[in-house]
N, C-alpha and C positions, 0 to 999 in steps of 0.2 A: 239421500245417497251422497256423499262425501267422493267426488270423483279425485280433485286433485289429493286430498288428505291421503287415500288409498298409495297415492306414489309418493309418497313421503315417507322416509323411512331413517334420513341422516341427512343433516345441513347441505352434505353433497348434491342432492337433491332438487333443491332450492336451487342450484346456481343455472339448470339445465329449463328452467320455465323462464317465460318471458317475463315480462310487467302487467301482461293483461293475461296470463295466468295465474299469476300471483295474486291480480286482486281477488279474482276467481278463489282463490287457495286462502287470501285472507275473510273472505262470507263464511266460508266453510269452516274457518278454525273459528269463529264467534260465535257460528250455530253450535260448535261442540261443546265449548266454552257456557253457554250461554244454559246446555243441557243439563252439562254436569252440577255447574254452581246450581242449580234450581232443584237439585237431586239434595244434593248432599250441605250445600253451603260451602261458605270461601270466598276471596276476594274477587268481584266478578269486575267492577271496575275499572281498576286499574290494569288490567289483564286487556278487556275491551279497548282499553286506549292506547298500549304500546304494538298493535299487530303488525301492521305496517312497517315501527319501527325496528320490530326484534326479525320482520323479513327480512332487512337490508341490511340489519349487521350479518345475518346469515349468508347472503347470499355475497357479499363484501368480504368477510373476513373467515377462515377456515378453522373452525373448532374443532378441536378441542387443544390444535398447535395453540393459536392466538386464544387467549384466555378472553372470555365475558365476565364482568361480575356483578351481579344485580345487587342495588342497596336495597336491602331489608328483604327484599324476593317476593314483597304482593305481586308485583308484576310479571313474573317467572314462569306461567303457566303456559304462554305461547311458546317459549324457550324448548320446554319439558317436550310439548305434542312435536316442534322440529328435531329433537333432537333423539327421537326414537320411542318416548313414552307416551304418545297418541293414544295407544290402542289398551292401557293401564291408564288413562283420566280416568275413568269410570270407579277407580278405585281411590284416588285420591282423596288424601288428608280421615283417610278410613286407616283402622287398625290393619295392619300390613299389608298395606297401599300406597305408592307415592306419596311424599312429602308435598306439603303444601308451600314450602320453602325449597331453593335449591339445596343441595345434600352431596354432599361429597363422595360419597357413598354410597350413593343414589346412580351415576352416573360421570363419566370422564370428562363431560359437556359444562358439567357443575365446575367450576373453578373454586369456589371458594364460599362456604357455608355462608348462609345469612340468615337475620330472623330481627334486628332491630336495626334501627336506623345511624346512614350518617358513619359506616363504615368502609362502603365500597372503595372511596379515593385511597384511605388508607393500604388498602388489602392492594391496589393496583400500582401503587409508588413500588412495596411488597415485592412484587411479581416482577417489574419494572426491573426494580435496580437487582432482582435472584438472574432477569436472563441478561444486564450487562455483566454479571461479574463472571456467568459462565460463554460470557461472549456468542451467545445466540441473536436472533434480531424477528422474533415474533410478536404480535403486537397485541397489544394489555388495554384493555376498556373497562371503563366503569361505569355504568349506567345510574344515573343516581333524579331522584325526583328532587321537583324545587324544595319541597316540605321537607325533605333529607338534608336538606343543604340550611336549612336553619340551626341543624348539629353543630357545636363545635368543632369535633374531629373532623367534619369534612375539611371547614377554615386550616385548620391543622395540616392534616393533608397535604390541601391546594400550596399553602404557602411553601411548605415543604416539597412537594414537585417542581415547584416555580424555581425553586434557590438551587436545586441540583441540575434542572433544567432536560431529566430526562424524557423517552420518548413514552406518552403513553397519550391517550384519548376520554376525556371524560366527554359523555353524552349528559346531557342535562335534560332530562324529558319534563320540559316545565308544562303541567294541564292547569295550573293555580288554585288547586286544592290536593291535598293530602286529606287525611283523615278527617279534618276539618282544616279551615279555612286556613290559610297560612298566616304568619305574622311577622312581622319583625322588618326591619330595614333590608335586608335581604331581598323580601318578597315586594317590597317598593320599589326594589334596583332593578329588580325582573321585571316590573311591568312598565317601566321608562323605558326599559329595553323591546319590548312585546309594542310597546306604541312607536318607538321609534325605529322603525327597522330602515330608515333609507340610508343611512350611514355607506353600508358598505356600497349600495351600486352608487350613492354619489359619489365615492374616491374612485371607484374603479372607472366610471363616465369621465369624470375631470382627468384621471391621469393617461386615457385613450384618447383624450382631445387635445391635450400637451403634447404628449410624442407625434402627432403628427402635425408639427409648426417646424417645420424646414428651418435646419441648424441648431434652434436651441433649444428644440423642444424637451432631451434628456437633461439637459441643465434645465429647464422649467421645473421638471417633474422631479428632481433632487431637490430643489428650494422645497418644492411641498412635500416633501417627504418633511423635510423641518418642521414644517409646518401642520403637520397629520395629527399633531394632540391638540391644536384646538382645535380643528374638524371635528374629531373624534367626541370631543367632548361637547362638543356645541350639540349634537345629532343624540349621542349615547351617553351621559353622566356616568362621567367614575370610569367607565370601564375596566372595572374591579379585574378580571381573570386575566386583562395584558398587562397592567399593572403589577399582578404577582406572579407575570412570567410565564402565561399562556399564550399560543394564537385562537383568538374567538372566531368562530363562523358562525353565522345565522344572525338571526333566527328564522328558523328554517320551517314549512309545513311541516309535521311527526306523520302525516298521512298520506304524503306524495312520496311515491315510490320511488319515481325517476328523480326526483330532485334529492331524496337522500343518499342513494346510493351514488349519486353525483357526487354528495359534498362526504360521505363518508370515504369513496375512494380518496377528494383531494383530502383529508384527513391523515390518510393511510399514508403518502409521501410525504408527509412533512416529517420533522425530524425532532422537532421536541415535544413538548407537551399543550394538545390542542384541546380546548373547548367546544362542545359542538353544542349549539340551542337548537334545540326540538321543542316544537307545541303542537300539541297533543290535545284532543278532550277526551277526560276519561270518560268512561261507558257508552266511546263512540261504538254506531251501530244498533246500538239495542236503547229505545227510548225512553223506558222506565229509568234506568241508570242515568243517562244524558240530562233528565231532567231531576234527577237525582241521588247526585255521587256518593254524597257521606254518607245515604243507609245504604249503596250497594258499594261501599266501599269492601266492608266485609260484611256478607247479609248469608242467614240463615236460609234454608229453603224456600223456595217462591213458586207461583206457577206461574210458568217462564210466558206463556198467551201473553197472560196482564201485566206480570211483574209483580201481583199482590205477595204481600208478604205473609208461611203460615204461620198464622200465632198458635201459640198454646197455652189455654187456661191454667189458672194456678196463681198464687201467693206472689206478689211481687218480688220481684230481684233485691237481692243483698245491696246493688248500686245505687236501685232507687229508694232505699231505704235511707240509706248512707247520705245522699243528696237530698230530700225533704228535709229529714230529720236537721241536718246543718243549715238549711235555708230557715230554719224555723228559732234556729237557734241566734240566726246570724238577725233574726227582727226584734231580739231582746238586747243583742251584744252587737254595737257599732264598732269595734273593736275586730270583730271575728274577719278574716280573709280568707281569700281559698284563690288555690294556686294549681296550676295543673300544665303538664308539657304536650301541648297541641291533643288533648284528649279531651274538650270538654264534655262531650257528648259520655263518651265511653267512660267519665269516669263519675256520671251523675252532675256534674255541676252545670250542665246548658241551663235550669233552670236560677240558680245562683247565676248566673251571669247576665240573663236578665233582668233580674230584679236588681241587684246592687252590683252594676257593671263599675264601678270605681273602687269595689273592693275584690273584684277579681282580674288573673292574672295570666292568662296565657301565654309562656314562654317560649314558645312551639319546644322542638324534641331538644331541650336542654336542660336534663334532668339535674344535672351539677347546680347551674346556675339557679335551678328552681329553689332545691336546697339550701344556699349560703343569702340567698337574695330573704327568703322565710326568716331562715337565722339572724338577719339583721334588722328585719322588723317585728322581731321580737324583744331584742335590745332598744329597741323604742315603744314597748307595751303596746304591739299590736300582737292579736292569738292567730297566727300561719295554721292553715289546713293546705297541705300538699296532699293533693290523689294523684298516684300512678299507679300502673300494673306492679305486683311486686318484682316481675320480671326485668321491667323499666326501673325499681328502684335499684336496682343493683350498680344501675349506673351511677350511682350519687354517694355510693359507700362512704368515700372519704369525705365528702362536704358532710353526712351525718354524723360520721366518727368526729371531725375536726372542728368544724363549723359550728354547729348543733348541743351536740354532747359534753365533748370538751370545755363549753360554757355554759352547762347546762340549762339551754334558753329552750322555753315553753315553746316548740314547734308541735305538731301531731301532724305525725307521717300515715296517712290512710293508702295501706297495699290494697288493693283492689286484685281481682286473679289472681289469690292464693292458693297456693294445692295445685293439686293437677288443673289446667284448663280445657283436654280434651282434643280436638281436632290439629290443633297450630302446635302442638306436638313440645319439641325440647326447649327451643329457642325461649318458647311463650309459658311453659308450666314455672309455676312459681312457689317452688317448693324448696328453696333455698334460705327463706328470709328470717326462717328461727334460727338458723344457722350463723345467719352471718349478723345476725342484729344482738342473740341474747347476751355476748362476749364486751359489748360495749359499753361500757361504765356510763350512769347516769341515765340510762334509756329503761321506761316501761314499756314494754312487751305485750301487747293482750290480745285473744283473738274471742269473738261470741260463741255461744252454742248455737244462735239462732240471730233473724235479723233483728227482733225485739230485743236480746241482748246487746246487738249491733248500739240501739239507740242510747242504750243506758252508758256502753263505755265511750261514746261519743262526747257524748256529757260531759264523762267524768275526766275526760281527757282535755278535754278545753275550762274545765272547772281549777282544773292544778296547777302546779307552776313548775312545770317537770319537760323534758324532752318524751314522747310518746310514739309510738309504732301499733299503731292500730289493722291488725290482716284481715280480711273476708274473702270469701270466697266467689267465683262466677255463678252467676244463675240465681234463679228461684229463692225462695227463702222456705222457709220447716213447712208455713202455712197452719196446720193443723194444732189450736191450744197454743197460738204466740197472740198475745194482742199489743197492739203495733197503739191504741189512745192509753193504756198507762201515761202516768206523768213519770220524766226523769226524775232518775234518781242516781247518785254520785256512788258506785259502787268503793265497797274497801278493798284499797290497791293492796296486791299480795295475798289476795282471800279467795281460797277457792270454795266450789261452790259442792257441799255432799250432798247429792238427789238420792242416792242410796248405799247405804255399809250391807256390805255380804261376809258372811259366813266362812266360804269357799274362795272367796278371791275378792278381787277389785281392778274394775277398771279406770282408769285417769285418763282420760282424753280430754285433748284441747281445741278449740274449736270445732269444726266442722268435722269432727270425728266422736261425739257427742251423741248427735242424732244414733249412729249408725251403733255405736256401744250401749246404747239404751237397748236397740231391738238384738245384740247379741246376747246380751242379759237374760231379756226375758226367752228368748231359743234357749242357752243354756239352763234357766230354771224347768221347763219340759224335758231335761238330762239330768234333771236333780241336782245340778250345780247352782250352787248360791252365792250368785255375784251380784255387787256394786257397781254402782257407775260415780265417778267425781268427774265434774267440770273444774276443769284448772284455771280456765279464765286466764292465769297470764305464768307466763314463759318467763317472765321476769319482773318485779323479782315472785319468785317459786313459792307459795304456801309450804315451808317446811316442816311447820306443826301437823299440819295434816298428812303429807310423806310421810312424815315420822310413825305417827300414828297406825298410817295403811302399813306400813310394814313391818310394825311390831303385831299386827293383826292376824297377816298372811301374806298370802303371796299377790303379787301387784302387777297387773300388764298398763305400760305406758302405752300409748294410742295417737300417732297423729298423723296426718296429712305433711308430710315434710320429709326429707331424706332422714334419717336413723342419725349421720356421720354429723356430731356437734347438733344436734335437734334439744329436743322437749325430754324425751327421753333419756337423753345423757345428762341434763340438767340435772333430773332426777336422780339419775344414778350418781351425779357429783356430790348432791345434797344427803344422798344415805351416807358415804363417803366419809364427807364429812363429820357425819354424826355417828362415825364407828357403827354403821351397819353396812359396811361394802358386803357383804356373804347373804345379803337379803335375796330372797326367790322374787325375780322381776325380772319379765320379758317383756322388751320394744318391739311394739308392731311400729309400721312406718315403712320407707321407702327405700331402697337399696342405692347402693356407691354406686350409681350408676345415671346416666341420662333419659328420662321415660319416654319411650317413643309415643308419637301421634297416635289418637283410637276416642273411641266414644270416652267421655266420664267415668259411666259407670262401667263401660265392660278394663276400664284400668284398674281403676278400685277391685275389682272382684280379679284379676289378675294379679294384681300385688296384696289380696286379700285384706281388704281394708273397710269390705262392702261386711254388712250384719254375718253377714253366712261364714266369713274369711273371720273374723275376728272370734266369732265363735267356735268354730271349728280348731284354730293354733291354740286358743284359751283351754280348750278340755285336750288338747292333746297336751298340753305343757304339762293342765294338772296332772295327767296319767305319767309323766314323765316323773313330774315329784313324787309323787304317792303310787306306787305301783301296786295293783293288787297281790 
């Protein structure tokens, strides 16, 4: 029974309990926490380790006037249950359920959408400098983890709050892991900070034992005011955030009540732009996560007793495919590297980076940099493999437009979470990347039908001397009739692949919409309709001997996992175009000008009709459309 949780209904709430209610109130919100992630999955983590702190900005500062804005939003979930959707967790990151992200849309508590990292400081300068110019004086937070703060745009930001010198509060919730471990000079500056915390009570000690020396003791304590950057720097290296025009406090416990809400009130008086350190451990409370964060970082269902995690048999994942397959590759080719932005786990390479740690690269969340840094060593005849989400690559457009393509240097860009990915909803599907990659001169395009395809364009991707965009999808792989011990082989770029010519139609799907057009197929030969299937294998450049072909044949449905607006399917239709067949019968199945909300995999697919039964069903309704009896 959830006693305090029951009187919580709006951050107002919150201000009316003491401190030894609150802790009372934060058991209760870990157990609900603790319930829901082990139902359904989600970041249980990071959620475990801000409670404390998202009490005391509550209970400290008045939402939805004073804006909150969580970087990236894994941590968002205790936010959600104070600020009125407690009693809707149960529904969360489910198809028309709570977002698993803050949501603007969602809620008036939500300040400002998030879903990747390393934007919060930005979005809060933002908000900052909208209420001086409308001459209001509400106050503007941004909550950002240290693994966020290896972003550039944070840097950006920060520098840029510091030069205008407005009022606003960056909370820095440093637990010294994100996703995985952190990196970079950053996360070294954090932890000479984490060991050196006496800094601040020695000046505050020294400058209370100066003012009270009869007569000169305020003139003492002005000399050392002079004198405060080499204290400062003897105690704290760098003190990077005064330096660009913050005041730093802390660092502080993230789990002591009274003391945050202590330093977040002096926070709240000051007048420009303050830093607050917070240390946190994530999956505090719950001991499975505590002792380990990166799998309950975001972790599928568990039973919450043990923390065991449930698996599900089946065909290995498109990742771990992706990840053997180039490890295996990388013990023929000394040449081969692999790069990846604070993802190595999640994007297959943890096992690459054991074995040839000199040739891998983790940037933490600086996709840009991952980009141009690959591009330059390939100008030196090394073969770059970048994995990120394709979500995540969108952040690097222009270093692959400019960098990359532009000279056209042999990198191979592997999108990982293409297509829909399910639960983590808009921010995270990745159904964007035929769109914005097939437009860019010099770049191959390719996606598999299967993960044993996976292997072969892998290959042939690091076999070429070409710029390459290689997509897969989350999850599972076919399993059934792929065998994964074939020997590679260099597919021919531009060749798509005919598993069957129909009669009656043809279907063209590309990637991970292959599978699902093989069994629409065979449903519509039980309707007497006689379809085709083609694997297109690549997006660019397009088999247009075969288009050609399918469309002086009959009629042709395009098929992909990817928004419709600039896809696979328009390609298509540029290349009949081209070839004086624009009046060809072709319908694009695919994804709507629109953002796909959160929901299982398959129950979107079979919403946006993309699942066997959807592609079948628009297929004979089209033909009845041409051919009318």
């Amino acid at each position: 029974m959830h006693t305090f949780l029951e009187r919580v209904n709006s951050p107002q709430d919150i201000k009316k309990l003491t401190f030894a209610e609150l802790t009372l109130l934060a058991g209760e919100i870990r157990s609900l926490i603790i319930e829901t992630v082990a139902r359904s999955g989600g970041h249980l983590a990071p959620n475990l380790g801000v409670v404390e702190l998202t009490l005391a900005l509550h209970k400290v500062f008045d939402s939805p006037q004073d804006k909150m804005i969580w970087d990236v939003g894994h941590q968002s979930y205790v936010h959600k249950i104070l600020t009125g959707r407690g009693g809707a967790l149960h529904e969360l990151r489910q198809m028309g359920g709570i977002s698993g992200f803050p949501k603007r849309s969602e809620s008036e508590h939500d300040a400002f959408a998030t879903g990747h990292a390393s934007t919060s400081i930005s979005a809060a300068v933002g908000m900052a400098v909208a209420r001086d110019m409308s001459g209001q004086d509400n106050h503007v937070l941004a909550v950002i983890g240290d693994g966020s703060l290896t972003g550039g745009e944070a840097y950006e930001a920060l520098n840029h709050a510091g030069h205008i010198g407005t009022k606003l509060i960056v909370v820095l919730n440093d637990n010294e892991m994100s996703i995985a471990r952190n990196v970079g000079a950053m996360s070294g500056y954090l932890a000479k900070i984490r060991t050196a915390p006496g800094y601040a009570k020695v000046k505050q000690d020294l400058e209370h034992l100066l003012r009270r020396i009869p007569s000169i003791g305020d003139r003492m304590v002005q000399t050392a005011e002079r004198l405060k950057d080499s204290v400062r720097h003897f105690f704290i290296p760098g003190m990077l955030f005064e330096e660009l025009g913050f005041t730093y406090l802390g660092p502080i416990d993230g789990h002591d009540l009274a003391d945050l809400t202590g330093l977040l009130e002096k926070a709240k008086q000051m007048s420009g732009p303050v830093v607050l350190h917070v240390l946190t451990r994530k999956g505090k409370g719950y001991a499975p996560a505590e002792r380990n964060a990166d799998i309950f970082h975001g972790v599928g269902p568990f039973h919450a007793a043990t923390g065991e995690i449930i698996k599900k048999d089946g065909p290995p994942t498109y990742t771990r495919v992706f990840g053997d397959t180039l490890l295996t590759l990388a013990e023929a080719d000394k040449n081969i590297a692999a790069i990846t932005a604070a993802m190595p786990e999640g994007t297959g390479l943890k096992a690459f980076a054991g074995r040839f740690p000199a040739r891998f690269f983790d940037v933490g969340i600086a996709e840009p940099h991952a980009v141009t840094m690959a591009a330059a060593m390939a100008c030196e005849g090394k073969k770059p493999v970048i994995a990120l989400y394709s979500t995540f690559g969108q952040r690097a457009y222009d270093q692959v437009l400019h960098d990359v393509c532009l000279q056209e240097l042999p990198v191979v860009l592997a999108l990982d979470r293409a297509g829909l990915v399910g639960e983590d909803g808009p921010t995270h599907h990745g159904v964007f990347d035929y769109s914005y990659l097939r437009h860019i001169p010099n770049l191959i395009c390719m996606a598999p039908k299967d993960e044993g395809e996976l292997r072969h364009m892998l290959y042939t991707a690091l076999q070429g001397n070409r710029p390459v965009a290689l997509r897969y999808p989350r999850g599972s792989g076919i399993g059934i009739g792929v065998d994964l011990s074939e020997p590679l082989q260099v597919l021919p770029v531009g060749q798509a692949e005919v598993l069957r010519l129909g009669r009656d139609v043809n279907l063209v799907a590309i990637g991970s919409m292959v599978n699902p057009c093989q069994q629409a197929a065979a449903q519509l030969q039980e309707q007497g309709i006689d379809a085709g299937v083609v694997n297109a294998r690549f997006v660019k450049p397009l088999d247009r001997s075969v288009i050609h072909l399918l469309a002086e044949t009959g009629p042709l449905i395009t098929v992909e996992e990817n928004v419709l607006a600039g896809g696979f399917g328009s390609a298509v239709l540029e290349c009949l175009s081209d070839q004086g067949l624009a009046g060809s019968r072709v319908l694009r199945l695919g994804l709507p000008d629109e953002f796909i909300e959160h929901g299982a995999h398959a129950l979107l697919l079979k919403k946006y009709g993309l699942d066997a039964n959807g592609i079948a069903r628009q297929t004979a309704g089209f033909l009845r459309k041409l051919f009318p009896e």
